[in-house]
N, C-alpha and C positions, 0 to 999 in steps of 0.2 A: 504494500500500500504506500501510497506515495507523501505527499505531506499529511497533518491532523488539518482539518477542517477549522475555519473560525469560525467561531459563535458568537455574534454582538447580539445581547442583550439591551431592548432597548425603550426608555421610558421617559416622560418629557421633561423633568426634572433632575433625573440621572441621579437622584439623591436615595433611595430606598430601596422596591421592589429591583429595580435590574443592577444595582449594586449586591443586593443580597445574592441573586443569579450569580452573576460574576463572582462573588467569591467562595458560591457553593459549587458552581463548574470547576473551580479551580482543583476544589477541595476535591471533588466528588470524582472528576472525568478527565483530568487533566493530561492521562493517558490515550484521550479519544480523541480530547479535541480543543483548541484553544480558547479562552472565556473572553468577552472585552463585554464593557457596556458605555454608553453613553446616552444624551438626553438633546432634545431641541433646545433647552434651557440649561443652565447651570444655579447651583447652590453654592453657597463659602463653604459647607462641610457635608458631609455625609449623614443620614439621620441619623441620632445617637442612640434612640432607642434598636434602632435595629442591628449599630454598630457594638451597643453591649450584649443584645440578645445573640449575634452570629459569635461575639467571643466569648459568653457563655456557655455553648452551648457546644461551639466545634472549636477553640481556642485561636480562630482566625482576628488578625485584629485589622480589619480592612482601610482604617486611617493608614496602618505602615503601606499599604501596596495598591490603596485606591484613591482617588478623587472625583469630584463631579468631571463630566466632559462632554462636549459638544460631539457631534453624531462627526465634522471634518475631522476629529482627531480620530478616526479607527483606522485603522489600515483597511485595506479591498477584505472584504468577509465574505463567506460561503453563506452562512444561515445569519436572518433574523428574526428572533423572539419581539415581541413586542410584549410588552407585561399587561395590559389591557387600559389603555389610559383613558378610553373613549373619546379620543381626538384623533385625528386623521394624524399619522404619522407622513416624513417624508419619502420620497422615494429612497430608497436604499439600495443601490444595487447588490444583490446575490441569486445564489440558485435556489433558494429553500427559503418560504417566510410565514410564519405561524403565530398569532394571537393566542398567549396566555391567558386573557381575561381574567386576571387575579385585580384584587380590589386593593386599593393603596391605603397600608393599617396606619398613615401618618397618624401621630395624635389620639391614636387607639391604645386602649389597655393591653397588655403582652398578650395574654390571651390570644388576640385577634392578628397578633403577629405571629406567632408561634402556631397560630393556622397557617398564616400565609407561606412561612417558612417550610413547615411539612410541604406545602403543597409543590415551590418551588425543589423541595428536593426529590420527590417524586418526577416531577417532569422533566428536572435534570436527568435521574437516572433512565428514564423513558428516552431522553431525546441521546442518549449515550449506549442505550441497546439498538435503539436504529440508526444509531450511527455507524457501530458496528457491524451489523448485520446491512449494512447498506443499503435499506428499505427508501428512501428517499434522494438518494445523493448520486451522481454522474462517477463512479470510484473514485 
């Protein structure tokens, strides 16, 4: 098999949901595929509640290896997530592009994050067996 595949993760804030993505691809698939994320918009930090919850819970601390980013900073990417923001995303060019429709738990009890977190790592693992298995991708 030739190169891993990039996977941007992508959300209009670039601050939560596709930052979480990004650092559970990393965690999770990092063997399948490459994780980036970025946003139409930018924040000064990363959301903090989701940045205690990902380092609680999987020891990742995504201030040391992430920042918000704008969608020109990705390199050319194979696949994009969209996390479900309900606004029209840009175009992006790749070969693969899939709506998460996950709900953004800014501002929410952990609870409601720690849904959103399961779920992103479920779909991580999902989008890392058909990665593997090559169900969607040109090899």
């Amino acid at each position: 098999m030739g190169q891993k595949p990039k996977v941007a993760f992508i959300c209009v804030h670039n601050s939560c949901r596709s930052q979480m993505a990004e650092a559970l691809g990393k965690y999770l698939a990092s063997d399948v595929f490459e994780s980036y994320s970025a946003g139409t918009e930018t924040v000064p930090q990363i959301n903090q509640d989701a940045v205690r919850l990902i380092k609680q819970l999987y020891g990742i601390d995504m201030e040391q290896a992430q920042y918000s980013k704008l969608l020109n900073e990705l390199p050319p990417v194979d696949i994009v997530i969209t996390m479900g923001c309900n606004v029209t995303c840009p175009y992006l060019p790749c070969k693969h592009r899939e709506d998460w429709g996950l709900d953004d738990p800014t501002g929410k009890v952990d609870k409601v994050f720690l849904e959103i977190i399961q779920s992103i790592r479920e779909k991580i693992n999902d989008l890392k067996n058909r990665i593997e298995q090559n169900t969607f991708l040109d090899g």
